[in-house]
C-alpha positions in Angstrom: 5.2 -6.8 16.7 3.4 -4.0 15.1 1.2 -4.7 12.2 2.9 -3.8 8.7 -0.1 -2.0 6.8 0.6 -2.3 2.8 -1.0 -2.4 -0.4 -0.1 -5.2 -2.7 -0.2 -4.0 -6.5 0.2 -7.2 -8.9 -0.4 -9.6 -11.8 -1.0 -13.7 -10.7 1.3 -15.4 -11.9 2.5 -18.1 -10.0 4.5 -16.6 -8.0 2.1 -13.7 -7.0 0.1 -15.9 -5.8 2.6 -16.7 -3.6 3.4 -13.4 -2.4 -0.5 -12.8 -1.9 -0.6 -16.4 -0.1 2.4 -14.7 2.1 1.0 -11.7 2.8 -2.4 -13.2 4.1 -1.0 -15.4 6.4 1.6 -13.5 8.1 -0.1 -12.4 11.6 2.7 -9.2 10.9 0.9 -7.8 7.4 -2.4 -6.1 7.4 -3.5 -6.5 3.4 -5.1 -3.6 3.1 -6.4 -4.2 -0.7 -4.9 -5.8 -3.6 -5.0 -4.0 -7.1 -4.2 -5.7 -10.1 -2.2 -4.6 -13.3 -1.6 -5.7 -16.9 1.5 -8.0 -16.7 1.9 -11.8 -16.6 -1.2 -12.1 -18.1 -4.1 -9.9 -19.5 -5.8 -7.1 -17.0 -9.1 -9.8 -17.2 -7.1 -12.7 -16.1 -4.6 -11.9 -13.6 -7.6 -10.0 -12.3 -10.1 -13.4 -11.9 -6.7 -14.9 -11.0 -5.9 -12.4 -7.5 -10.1 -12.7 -6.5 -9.7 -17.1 -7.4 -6.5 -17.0 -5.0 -7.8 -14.7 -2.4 -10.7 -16.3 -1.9 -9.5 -19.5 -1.7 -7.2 -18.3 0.9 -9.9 -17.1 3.0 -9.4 -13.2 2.9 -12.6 -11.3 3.7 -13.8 -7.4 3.9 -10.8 -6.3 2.1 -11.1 -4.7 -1.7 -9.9 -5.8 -4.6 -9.6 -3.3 -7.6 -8.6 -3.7 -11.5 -6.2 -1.4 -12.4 -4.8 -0.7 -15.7 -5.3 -3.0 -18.9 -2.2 -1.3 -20.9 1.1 0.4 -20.3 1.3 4.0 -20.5 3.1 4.2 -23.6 3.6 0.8 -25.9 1.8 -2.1 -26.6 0.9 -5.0 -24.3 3.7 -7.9 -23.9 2.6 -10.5 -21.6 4.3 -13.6 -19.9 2.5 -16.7 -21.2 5.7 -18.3 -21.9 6.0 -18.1 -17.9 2.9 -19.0 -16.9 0.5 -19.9 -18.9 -2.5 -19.0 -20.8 -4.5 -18.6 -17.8 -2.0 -16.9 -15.6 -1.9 -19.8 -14.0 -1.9 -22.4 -15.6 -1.3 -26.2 -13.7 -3.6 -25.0 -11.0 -6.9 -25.9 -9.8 -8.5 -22.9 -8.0 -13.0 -22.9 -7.5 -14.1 -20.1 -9.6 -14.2 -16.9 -7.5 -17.2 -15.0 -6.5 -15.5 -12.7 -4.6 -16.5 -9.2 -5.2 -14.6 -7.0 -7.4 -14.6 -3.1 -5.9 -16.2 -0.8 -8.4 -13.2 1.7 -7.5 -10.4 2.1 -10.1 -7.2 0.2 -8.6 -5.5 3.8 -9.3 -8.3 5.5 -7.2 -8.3 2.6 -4.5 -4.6 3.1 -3.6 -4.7 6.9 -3.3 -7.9 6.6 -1.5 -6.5 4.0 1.1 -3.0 6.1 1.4 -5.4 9.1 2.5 -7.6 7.6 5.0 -4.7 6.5 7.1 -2.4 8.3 8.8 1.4 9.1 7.0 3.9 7.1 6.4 2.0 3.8 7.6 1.5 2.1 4.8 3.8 0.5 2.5 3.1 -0.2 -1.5 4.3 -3.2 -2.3 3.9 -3.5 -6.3 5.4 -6.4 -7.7 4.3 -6.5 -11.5 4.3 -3.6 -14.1 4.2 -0.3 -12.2 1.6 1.5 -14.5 -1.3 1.8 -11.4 1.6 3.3 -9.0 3.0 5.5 -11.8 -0.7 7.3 -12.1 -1.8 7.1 -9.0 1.4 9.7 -8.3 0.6 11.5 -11.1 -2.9 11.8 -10.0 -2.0 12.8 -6.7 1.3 13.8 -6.0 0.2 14.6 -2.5 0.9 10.7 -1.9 4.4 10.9 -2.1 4.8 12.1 1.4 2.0 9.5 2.6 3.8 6.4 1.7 5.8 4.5 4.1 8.1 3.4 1.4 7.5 1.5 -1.5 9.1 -1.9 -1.5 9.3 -3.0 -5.1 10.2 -6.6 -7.2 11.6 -5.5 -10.8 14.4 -4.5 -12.0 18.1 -6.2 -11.6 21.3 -4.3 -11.0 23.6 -6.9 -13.1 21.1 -9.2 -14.9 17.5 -9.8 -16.6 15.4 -11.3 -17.7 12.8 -10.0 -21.2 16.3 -8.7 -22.4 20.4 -9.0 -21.3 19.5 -6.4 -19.0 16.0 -5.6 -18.2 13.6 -7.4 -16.3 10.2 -8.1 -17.3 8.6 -6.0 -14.5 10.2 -2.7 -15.9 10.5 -4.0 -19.1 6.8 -3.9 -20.2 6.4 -0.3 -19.1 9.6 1.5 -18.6 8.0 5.2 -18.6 5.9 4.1 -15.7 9.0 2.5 -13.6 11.0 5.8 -14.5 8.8 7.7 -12.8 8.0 5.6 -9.4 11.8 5.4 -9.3 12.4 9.1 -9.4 9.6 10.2 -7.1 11.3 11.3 -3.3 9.6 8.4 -1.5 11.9 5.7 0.4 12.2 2.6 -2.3 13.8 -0.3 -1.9 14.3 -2.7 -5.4 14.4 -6.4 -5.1 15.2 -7.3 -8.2 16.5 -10.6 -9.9 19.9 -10.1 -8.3 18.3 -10.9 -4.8 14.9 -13.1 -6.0 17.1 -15.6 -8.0 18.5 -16.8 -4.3 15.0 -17.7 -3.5 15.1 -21.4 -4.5 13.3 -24.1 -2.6 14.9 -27.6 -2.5 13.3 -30.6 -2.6 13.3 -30.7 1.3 11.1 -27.5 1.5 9.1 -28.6 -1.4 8.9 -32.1 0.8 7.5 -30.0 3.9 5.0 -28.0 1.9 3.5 -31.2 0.4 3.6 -32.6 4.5 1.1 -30.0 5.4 -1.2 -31.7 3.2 -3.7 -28.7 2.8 -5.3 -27.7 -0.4 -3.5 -24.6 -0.3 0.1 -26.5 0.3 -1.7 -28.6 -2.6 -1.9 -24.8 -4.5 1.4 -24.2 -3.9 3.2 -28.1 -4.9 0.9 -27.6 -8.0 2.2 -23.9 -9.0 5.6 -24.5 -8.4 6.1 -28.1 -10.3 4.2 -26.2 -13.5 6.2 -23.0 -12.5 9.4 -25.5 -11.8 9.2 -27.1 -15.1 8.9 -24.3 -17.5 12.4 -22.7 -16.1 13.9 -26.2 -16.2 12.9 -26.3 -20.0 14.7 -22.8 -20.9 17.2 -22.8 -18.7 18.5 -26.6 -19.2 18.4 -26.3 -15.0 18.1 -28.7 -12.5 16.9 -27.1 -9.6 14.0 -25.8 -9.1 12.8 -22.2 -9.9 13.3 -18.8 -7.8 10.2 -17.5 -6.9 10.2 -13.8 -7.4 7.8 -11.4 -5.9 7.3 -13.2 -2.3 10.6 -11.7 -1.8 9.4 -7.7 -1.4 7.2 -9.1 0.9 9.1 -11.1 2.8 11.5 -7.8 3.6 8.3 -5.6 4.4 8.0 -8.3 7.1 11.8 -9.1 8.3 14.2 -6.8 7.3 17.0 -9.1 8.6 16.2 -11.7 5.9 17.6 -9.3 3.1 21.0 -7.4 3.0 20.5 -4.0 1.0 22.9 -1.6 -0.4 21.6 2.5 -1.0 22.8 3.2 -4.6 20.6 5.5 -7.1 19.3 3.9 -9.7 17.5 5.4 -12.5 15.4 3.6 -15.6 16.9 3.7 -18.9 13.8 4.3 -21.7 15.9 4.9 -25.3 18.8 2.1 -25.9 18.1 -0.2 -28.5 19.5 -3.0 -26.4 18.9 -1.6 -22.8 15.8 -0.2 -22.5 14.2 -0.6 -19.4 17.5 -1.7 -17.5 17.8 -0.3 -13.7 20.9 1.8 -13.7 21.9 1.0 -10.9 25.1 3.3 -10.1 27.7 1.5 -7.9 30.4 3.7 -8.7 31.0 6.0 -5.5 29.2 5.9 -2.1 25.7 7.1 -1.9 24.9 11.1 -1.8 22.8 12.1 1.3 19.9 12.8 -0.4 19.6 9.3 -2.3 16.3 7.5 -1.4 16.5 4.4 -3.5 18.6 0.8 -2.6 18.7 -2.5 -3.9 18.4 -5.8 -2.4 21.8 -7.8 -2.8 21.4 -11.0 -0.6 19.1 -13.4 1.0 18.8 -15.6 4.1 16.7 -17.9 1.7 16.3 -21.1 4.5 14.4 -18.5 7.0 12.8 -16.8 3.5 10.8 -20.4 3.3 10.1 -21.0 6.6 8.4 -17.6 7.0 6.3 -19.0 3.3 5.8 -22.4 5.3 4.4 -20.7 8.2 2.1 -18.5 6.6 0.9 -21.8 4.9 0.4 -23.1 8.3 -2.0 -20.3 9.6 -4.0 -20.1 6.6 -4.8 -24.0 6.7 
């Protein structure tokens, strides 16, 4: 199979790390770079956080660049509640050493969209989408470049910083309003689709089996990650784990059923602002380039993480 080429825009956070941890060790994803983004935790943090993980993961000779260290418009909200005051806290990773590239992340991904040929590269962004949001700005030219963009934000029925917006969208709603009205291809998995993502105690059994210190990583960030959504939810089971999700479709498409609906970002209620309007209503116009994510074969979802956990050990 043919080498998915994408750019993974984020803020670690457990369960970026995951996705990152993913998208390194899937033989069917070329990382071209990882840029970072206010979110989770401060620019600083989930910055030292994606060069900690990377590194430990093994990933070599491919950039990583700090993005933005605010939304466009309004102030910082972060997710320590979620995970910690690190970013990521319950974890042990060696203090990274990994270079940082000296390239804005903003300049990074419209540089790397431009030095490949069209529509072969996907941008995966799955924190706040302030870096994609300037970068089209910047150059608009990139719309036509990008493969699609493959998304985690957003809900089409629940969320999560308010009754209906997630956090994602949530922290910086102007941005998300424009990556979701820009022409390019984008598909939204949002809490609707990344709350099927559970593991059970079987998977979690068969990730501590592997007995690696990145399985170690991963039993570590999701028993901290686990136990914080037990605590607010009054739950039992054990928590979804959002953003591996986008990547997971940019490498199966099978794994995640998808529905075309526009859906536009709602910036002035009181009470809604920053929910996906997502409009259900009638079947999809021609010309409508957005969808949502609706379900999930979650067993194959973990054994696709479990393998990638095998070929980076």
């Amino acid at each position: 199979m043919t080498q998915q080429k994408i750019i993974l825009d984020c803020d670690p956070g457990h369960d970026d790390a995951m996705a990152i941890l993913l998208a390194l060790g899937h033989p069917d994803i070329d990382l071209l770079a990882i840029t970072t983004v206010v979110g989770n935790q401060t620019l600083e943090k989930v910055t030292h956080n994606a060069r900690a993980i990377a590194q430990f993961a093994g990933m070599k000779n491919r950039p990583i660049a700090a993005g933005c260290h605010r939304p466009l418009i309004r102030s910082i909200q972060n997710a320590a509640q979620v995970h910690g005051i690190s970013g990521l806290d319950g974890t042990h990773l060696p203090e990274p050493t990994l270079a940082l590239d000296n390239r804005h992340a903003v300049d990074l991904i419209i540089e790397t969209l431009k030095s490949h040929p069209a529509k072969t590269i996907t941008l995966v962004p799955i924190g706040g989408l302030t870096n994609i949001a300037l970068a089209v700005r910047k150059a608009p030219e990139i719309v036509e470049l990008v493969k699609e963009v493959v998304l985690m934000g957003g809900g089409y029925h629940i969320g999560n910083q308010s009754a209906v917006a997630e956090f994602n969208i949530r922290i910086d709603p102007e941005a998300a309003h424009i990556v979701f009205n820009e022409k390019w291809p984008l598909t939204m998995v949002g809490l609707d689709l990344t709350h099927q993502a559970k593991p059970t105690a079987q998977i979690m059994a068969d990730i501590a089996a592997l007995n690696t210190p990145i399985s170690q990583f991963v039993t570590d960030s999701m028993n901290y990650y686990t136990a914080g959504y037990r605590q607010r939810n009054q739950a039992t089971d054990y928590a979804p784990v959002n953003d591996p999700c986008a990547v997971a479709y940019v490498i199966d498409k099978t794994l995640i059923t998808t529905q075309r609906v526009p859906i536009n970002i709602e910036l002035q209620g009181q009470l809604t602002c920053g929910m996906t309007v997502a409009d259900f209503r009638h079947p999809a116009p021609q010309d409508c380039h957005t969808q949502v994510a609706v379900s999930l074969d979650n067993p194959r979802l973990w054994q696709l993480f479990i393998n990638a956990l095998k070929n980076l050990a």
